[in-house]
N, C-alpha and C positions, 0 to 999 in steps of 0.2 A: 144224661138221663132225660127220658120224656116226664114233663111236667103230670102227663096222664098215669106216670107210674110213681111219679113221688106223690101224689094226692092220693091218699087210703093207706101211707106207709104209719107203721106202730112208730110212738113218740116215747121216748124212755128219760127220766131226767137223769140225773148225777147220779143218784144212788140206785140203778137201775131197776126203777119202778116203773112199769106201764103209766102214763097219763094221759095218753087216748090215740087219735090219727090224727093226721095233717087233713084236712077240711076241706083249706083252699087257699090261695094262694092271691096275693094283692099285688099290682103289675103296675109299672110304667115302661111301658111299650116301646113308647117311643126314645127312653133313654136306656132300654135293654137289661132293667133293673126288676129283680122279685123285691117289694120295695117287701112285703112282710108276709108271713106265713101264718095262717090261722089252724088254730088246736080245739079239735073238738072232743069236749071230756063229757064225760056223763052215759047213761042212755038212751036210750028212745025216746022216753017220755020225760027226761031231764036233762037234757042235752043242752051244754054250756059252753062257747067259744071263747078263747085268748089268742091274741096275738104276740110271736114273737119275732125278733128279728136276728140280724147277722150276727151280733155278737153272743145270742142267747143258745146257737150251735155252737154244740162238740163237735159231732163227727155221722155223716151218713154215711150208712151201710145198706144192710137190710132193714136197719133199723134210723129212726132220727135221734141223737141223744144231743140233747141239752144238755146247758150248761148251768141251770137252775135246779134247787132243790126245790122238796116241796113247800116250802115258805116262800121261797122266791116266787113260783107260778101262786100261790096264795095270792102273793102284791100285784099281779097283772089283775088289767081288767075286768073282767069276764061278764058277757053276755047272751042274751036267747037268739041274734038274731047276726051271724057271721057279715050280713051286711051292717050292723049298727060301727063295726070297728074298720070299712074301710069306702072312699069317695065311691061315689056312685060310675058303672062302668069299667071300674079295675081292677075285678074279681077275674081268674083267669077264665069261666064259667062265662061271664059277659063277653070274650073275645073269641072263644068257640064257636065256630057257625058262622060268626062274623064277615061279610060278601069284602071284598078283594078286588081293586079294582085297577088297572092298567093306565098308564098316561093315556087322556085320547077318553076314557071313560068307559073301555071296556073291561067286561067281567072277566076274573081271571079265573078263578074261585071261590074256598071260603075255608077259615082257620081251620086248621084241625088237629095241630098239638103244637109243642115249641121246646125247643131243645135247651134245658137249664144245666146249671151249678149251682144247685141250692145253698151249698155252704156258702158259694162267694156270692150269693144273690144276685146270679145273671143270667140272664136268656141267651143264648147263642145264636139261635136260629128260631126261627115262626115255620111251621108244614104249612104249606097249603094246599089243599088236597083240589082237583082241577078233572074235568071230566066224567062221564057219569056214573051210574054203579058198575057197569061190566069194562067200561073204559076209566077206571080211575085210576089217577099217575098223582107225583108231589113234588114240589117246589118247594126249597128252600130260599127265604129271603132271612136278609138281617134288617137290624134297624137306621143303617145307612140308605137301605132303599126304599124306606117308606117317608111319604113325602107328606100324608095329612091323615090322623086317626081320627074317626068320627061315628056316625052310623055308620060309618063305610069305612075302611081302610085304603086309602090312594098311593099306587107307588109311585116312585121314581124311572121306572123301568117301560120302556116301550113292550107291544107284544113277542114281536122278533128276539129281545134279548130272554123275556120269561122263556120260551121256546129251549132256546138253548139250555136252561136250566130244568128241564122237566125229565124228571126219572120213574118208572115207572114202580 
């Protein structure tokens, strides 16, 4: 599943009550982990975020169901500001856009979505989208070939082998 279609899926706990959408999503990159998932409840003008993790999934479908009642989600944190519950930079929102760069220091691209398993909290694959609006193609990489995450993303990968991997 792309990360871009599980963010905005309905979140249902145990007793199959709505409790809101998935928000966004808390990453480490570099070890291929959705380290947590953020729930945003409320509405517009009262919009309150919790985090939950691996063991607080049921089951994704169409839907996210929990494994928490509403007492449970009660005991989580809950906040105004979906960056107060995760490090700065490991929102998946911060790795979108994000520039891509080749051994050698050139540009490859720049993120544009990443391929999870939300239940087992893994990323499989990073897109990254490469070429302009009327030529754009995508590369998958994994986190074996990323060599340093920063402002920039640096692979492990010379040009010649990206090449190889570019689909359109």
């Amino acid at each position: 599943m792309k990360a871009s279609e599980f963010i905005g899926m309905k979140v249902l706990d145990m007793e199959a009550r709505e409790v809101g959408r998935v928000a966004e999503m808390g990453l480490m990159l570099k070890k291929c982990l959705v380290d947590k998932v953020f729930i945003a409840t409320g509405g517009t003008l009262n919009k309150k975020y919790f985090a939950i993790v691996e063991e607080d999934i049921a089951e994704i479908g169409d839907y996210v169901q929990l494994n928490l009642d509403q007492a449970g989600i009660g005991k989580k944190i809950h906040v105004d500001k979906v960056e107060d519950l995760a490090p700065k930079g490991s929102l998946f929102k911060d790795m979108v856009g994000k520039i891509v760069l080749a051994q050698k220091g050139m540009e490859v691209g720049k993120i544009a979505d990443m391929y999870i398993d939300p239940k087992g909290c893994l990323i499989h694959n990073v897109v990254i989208s490469t070429g302009g609006t009327f030529s754009k193609k995508y590369l998958m990489i994994s986190d074996e070939d990323i060599s340093v995450i920063g402002d920039y993303v640096i692979l492990k990968l010379d040009k010649e082998e990206l090449e190889e991997r570019v689909q359109d």
